[in-house]
N, C-alpha and C positions, 0 to 999 in steps of 0.2 A: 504493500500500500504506500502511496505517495506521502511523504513528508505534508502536515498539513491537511489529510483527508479525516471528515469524520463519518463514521459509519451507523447510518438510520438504519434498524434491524426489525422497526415496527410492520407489522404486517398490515395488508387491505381487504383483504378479502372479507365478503361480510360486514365491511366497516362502511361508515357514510360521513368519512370525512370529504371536508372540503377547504378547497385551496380560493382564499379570497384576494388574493394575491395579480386573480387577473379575472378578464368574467366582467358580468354587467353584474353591480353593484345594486341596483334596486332589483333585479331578480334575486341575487343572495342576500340581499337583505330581507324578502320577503320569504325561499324556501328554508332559510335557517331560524329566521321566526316565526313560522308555521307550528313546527312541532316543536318549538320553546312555548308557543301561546297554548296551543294542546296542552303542554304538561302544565302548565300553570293554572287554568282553568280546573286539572285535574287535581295538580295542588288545593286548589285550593277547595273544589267539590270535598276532596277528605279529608281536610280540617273541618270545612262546614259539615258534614255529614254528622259530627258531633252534636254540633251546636244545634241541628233541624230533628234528632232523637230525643237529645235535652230537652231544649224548649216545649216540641209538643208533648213531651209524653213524663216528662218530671217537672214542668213547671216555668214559671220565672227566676224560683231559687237557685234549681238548676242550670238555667241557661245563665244564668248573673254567675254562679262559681265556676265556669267553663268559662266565659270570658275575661274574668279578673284574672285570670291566670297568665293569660299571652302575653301582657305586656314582661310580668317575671319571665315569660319561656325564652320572649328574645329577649332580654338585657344577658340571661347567662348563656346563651348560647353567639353571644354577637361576636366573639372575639374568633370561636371559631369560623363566623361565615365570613369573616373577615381575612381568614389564612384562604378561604376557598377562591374568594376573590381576590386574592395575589397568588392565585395558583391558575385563575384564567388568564391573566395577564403573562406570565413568566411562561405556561405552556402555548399562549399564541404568538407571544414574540418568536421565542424559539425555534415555533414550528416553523413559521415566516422566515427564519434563516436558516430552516432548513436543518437544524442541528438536533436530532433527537436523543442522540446520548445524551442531554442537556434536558429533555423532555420530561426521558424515564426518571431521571433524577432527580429532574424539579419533582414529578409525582410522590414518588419514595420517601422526600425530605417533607413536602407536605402533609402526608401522610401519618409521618413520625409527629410531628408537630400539632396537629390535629388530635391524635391519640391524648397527649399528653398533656393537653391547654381542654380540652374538653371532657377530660378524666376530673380534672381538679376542678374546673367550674360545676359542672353536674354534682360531684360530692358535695362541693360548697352549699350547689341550692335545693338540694334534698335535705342537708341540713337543718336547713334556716330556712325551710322554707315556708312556715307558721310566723318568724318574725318578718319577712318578705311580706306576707300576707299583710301582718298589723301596720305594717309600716305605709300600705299602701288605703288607709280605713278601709278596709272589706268588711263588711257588711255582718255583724257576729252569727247572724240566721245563716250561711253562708260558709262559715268558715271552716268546716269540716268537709265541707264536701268538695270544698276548692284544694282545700290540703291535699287530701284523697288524690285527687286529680293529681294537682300538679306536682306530688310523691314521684306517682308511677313516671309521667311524659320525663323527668328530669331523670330517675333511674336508669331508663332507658335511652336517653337520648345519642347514644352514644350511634346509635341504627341509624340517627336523622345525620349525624355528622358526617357518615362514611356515605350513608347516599347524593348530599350536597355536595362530599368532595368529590365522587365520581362526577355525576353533574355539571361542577368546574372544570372539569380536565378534557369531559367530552365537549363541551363549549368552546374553549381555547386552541381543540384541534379542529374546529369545524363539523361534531359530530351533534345535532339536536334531537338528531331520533331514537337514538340507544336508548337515554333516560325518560324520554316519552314511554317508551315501550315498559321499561321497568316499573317507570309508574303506574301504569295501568294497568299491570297486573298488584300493586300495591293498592292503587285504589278498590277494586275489587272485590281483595280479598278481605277489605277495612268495611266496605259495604254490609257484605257478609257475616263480617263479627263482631259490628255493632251494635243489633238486635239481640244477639245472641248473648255477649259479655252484658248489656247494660240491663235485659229483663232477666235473664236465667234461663234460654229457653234449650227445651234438653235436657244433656247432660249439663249444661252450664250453669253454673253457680249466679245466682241475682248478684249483680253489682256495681247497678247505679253506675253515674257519672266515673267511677273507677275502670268499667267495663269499657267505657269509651276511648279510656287513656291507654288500656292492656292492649286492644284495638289496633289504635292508633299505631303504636309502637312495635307489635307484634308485623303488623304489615311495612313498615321500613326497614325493619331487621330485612323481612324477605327481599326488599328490593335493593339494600344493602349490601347482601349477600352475591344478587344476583350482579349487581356493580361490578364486585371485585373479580368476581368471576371473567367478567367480560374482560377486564384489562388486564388480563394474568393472558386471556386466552392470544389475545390478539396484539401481546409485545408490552403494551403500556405500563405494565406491571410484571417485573421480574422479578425472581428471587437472588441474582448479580448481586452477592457480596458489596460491587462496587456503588450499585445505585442506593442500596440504603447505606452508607456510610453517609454519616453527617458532614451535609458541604458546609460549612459556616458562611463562606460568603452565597450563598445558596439560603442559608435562615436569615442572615441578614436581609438579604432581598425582597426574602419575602415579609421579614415583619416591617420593612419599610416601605411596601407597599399594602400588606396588609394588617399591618396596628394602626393608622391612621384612617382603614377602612373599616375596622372592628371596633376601636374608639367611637367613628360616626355610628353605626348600627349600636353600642351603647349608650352614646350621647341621646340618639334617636327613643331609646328604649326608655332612658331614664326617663325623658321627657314623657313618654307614653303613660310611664309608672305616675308622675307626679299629674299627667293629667287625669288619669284614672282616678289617683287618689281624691283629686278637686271633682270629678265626677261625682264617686261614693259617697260625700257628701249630702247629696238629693235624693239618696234611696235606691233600693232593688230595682225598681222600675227604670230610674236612669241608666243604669249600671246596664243593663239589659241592655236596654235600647244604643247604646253607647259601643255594645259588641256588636250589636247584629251591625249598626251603621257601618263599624269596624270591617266586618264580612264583606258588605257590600263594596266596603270602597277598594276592598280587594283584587273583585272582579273587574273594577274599574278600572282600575290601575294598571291590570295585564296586559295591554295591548302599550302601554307606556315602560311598563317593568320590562316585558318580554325586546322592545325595541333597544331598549338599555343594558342587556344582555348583551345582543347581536350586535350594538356596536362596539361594546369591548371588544370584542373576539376577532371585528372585521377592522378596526383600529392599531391593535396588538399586531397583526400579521403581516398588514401592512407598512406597520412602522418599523417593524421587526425585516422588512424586506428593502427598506429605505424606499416607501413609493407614497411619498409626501403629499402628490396632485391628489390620488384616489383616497389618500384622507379626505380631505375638502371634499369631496363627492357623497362619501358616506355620510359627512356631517350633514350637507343639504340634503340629499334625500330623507333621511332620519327623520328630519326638524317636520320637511313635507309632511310626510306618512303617519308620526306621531301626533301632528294638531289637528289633522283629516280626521283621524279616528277618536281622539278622545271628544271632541266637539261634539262628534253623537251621542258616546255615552253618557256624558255630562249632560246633555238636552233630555233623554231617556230615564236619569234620574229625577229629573227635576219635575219630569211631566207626569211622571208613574210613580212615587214612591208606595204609596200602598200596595197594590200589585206585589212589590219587589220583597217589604217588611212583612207579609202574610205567611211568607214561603216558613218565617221562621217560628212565628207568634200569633196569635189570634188576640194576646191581652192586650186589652183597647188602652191601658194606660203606656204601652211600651211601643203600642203603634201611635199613637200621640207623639211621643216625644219620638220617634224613629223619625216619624215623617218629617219636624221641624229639623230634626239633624241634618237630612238627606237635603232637602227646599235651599238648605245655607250652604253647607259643606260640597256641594255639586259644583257649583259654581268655580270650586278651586281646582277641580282636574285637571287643566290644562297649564296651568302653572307648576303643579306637581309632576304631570309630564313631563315638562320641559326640564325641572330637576333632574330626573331619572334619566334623560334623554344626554345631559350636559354632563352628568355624573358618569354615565356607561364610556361617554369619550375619552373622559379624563383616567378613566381606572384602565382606558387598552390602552394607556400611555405610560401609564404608572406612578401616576401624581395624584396621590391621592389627599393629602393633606390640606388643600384647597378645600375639598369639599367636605372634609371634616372641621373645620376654622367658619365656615359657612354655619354649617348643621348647628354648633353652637353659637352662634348669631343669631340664627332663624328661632330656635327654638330657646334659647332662655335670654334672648333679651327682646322677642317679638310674641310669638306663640303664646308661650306660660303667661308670663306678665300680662298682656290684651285680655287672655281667656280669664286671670284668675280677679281684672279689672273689672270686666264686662260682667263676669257672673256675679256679683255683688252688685248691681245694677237691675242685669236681665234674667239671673236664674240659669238654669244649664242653655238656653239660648244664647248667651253671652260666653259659653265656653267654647260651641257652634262656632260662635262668630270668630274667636278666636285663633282656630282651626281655619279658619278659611282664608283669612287675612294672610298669614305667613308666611304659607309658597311661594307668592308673586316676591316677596322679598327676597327667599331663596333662590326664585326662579331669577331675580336678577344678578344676583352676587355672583350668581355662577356662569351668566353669560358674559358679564363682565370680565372677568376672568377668562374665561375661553377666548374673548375678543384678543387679549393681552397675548397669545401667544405661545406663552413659558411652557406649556403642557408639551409641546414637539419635541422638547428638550431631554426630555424625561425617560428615552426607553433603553432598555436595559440592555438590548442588539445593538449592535454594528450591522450595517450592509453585509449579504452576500458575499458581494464582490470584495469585500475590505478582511475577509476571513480565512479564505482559499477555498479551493474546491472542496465536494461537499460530495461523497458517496453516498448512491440509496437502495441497500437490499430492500425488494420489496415482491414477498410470496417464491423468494427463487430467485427474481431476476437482479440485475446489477443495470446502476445509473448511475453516472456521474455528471452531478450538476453542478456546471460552473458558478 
């Protein structure tokens, strides 16, 4: 082998990577977030699937301790989706120059890191996780059955972390169908054992709101499992002595790109905690209607989250490839596609809330205050878009500390203060209103920033051309790419 060659040893066959590297750019933008909006949707049907057993069939108390829960689920889990996303980053640059001994390695190291940072968080909030609760006023009719709950998601969470990090790694190579697929047999089989774990039916043991968490968790383990499977089979993951040795400058990279992106999803979270908490204030009934809105604005979001993804990944590879112009392409198409599309859903919430609130409640006091959440908070979709949309650029770059410097502007010196302002005024309307005000602030900080430039700067590749040749086993054959 020539001085200077490195040798990509991943396999294709079966695989549905894609090389964005060259190609019409709004075509790959739309079939690589096709099946990221599929699995998001599906995402998010098997968290709500909880909340739509809860709700009709245990109550409001029940759906109020499933939802005070999430905001605790990500603050301890943020730091790991924060390693996942400097794991999309570092696997599309790479790919983009072509270096996948660099790929497997990145994966191995993330991997390791992941284990060990979501070992110790999970312990933490299975702990504590009664004074999480108090800390957050939960509601005392309430707080056993939230414990319950969020015991189990936290003991387990370890399922959600290995299927997110495959999720990152198939992202960064251009793969969105793999974990679609995986999900959907996770959703599935969560469909299935959710009636089953939360009434006792069968041989199953009754167990309430706890059956929904065993559920939950038992169906990520499976798609988990079947994750790792897949990247063992097809190269991604080897058992190479040399790929999991710990690269240091490989951990540095990636907590410097992703602890300022874990930081933000905590920052993100606390704020979520202290809004809850100012929620809980008004009662079960708010507290409800505060998750379901929650849910909703989930669905909302996917078509701006899923864009947000795809452009890390189309960002990453081609900066990783040094093709500067077809950044600026992806950025305009992106900006297009994302305002086309959330402008409907925003209008669809605004014109339907009831319809939307029924799926989950029939109590007239939690559809009351749903609807007024929905009528205000709609209106911010396209601002919060445009975050998601400014945010996905800057992480295929791998500057991610802008938008965490943001997150904390937006959210404790605009957000919290407005909402905890207004509510002393307007009642949980004024915390509505709060929420909705925000984005457009964040949404500008961060295009201000984008205008500035500095994020080009940022990526962790050299050009092709500035490396040397580049060998690629692939299924048998031999390529060398200049």
């Amino acid at each position: 082998m020539a001085h200077g060659e490195r040798v990509l040893t991943l396999t294709t066959r079966g695989s549905y990577r894609q090389d964005f590297t060259e190609g019409s750019i709004p075509r790959h933008l739309i079939t690589f977030s096709l099946p990221m909006f599929l699995g998001n949707v599906l995402q998010a049907l098997y968290n709500t699937v909880d909340s739509i057993w809860v709700g009709r069939y245990l109550g409001k108390e029940g759906l109020a301790s499933v939802s005070v829960s999430f905001p605790i689920i990500f603050a301890v889990v943020a730091l790991a989706m924060g390693i996942g996303m400097a794991t999309t980053t570092l696997v599309a640059q790479y790919s983009g120059a072509r270096d996948t001994g660099m790929v497997r390695k990145s994966i191995a190291n993330s991997l390791l890191l992941t284990l060990v940072v979501g070992g110790v968080s999970s312990a933490l909030g299975v702990i504590f996780r009664r004074e999480l609760l108090a800390l957050i006023n939960t509601p005392q009719e309430i707080m056993d059955w939230a414990s319950d709950y969020l015991g189990i998601i936290l003991g387990g969470v370890f399922a959600t972390f290995i299927y997110n990090l495959v999720s990152a790694v198939m992202r960064g190579l251009g793969d969105s169908r793999t974990p679609l697929i995986f999900l959907t047999y996770a959703t599935v089989l969560n469909i299935i054992l959710d009636p089953l774990l939360i009434f006792g039916i069968g041989p199953f043991p009754y167990m309430g709101v706890s059956g929904a968490a065993l559920a939950t968790i038992i169906a990520q383990a499976f798609s988990g499992i079947l994750g790792i499977r897949h990247m063992m089979k097809h190269g991604y993951l080897t058992l190479d002595r040399e790929d999991w040795r710990v690269d240091f400058r490989l951990v540095r990279l990636t907590f410097g790109i992703g602890l300022p992106a874990g930081v933000q999803q905590v920052i993100v979270s606390l704020g979520m905690l202290t809004m809850t908490s100012l929620v809980n204030r008004f009662g079960s009934s708010v507290t409800a209607a505060f998750g379901v809105g929650g849910r909703l604005d989930q669905f909302a979001f996917m078509p701006a989250m899923t864009m947000g993804l795809a452009v890390t990944s189309l960002v990453g590879q081609n900066l990783g490839a040094g093709k500067h112009e077809r950044v600026k392409e992806v950025v305009r198409w992106s900006i297009l596609m994302t305002v086309g599309i959330t402008s409907v859903v925003s209008l669809v919430a605004i014109l339907f809330p009831r319809p939307l609130l029924s799926t989950f409640t029939s109590d007239p006091d939690v559809l009351k205050e749903g609807i007024g959440y929905l009528r205000i908070v709609a209106f911010a979709y396209i601002p919060y878009a445009l975050m998601f949309m400014l945010s996905g650029i800057l992480r295929g770059a791998g500057d991610t500390v802008p938008s965490m410097l943001i997150s904390i502007i937006t959210l404790w010196c605009v957000r919290i203060p407005l909402a905890m302002r207004f509510s002393k005024a307007m009642g949980s309307r004024g915390i509505w209103l709060g929420l909705a005000i925000s984005p457009a602030i964040g949404a500008s900080l961060n295009y201000l920033y984008f205008l500035s430039g500095r994020w080009k700067t940022r990526a962790v590749t050299r050009k092709p051309e500035e490396q040397g040749p580049v060998s690629v086993e692939a299924n048998g054959g031999k390529e060398v790419v200049p």
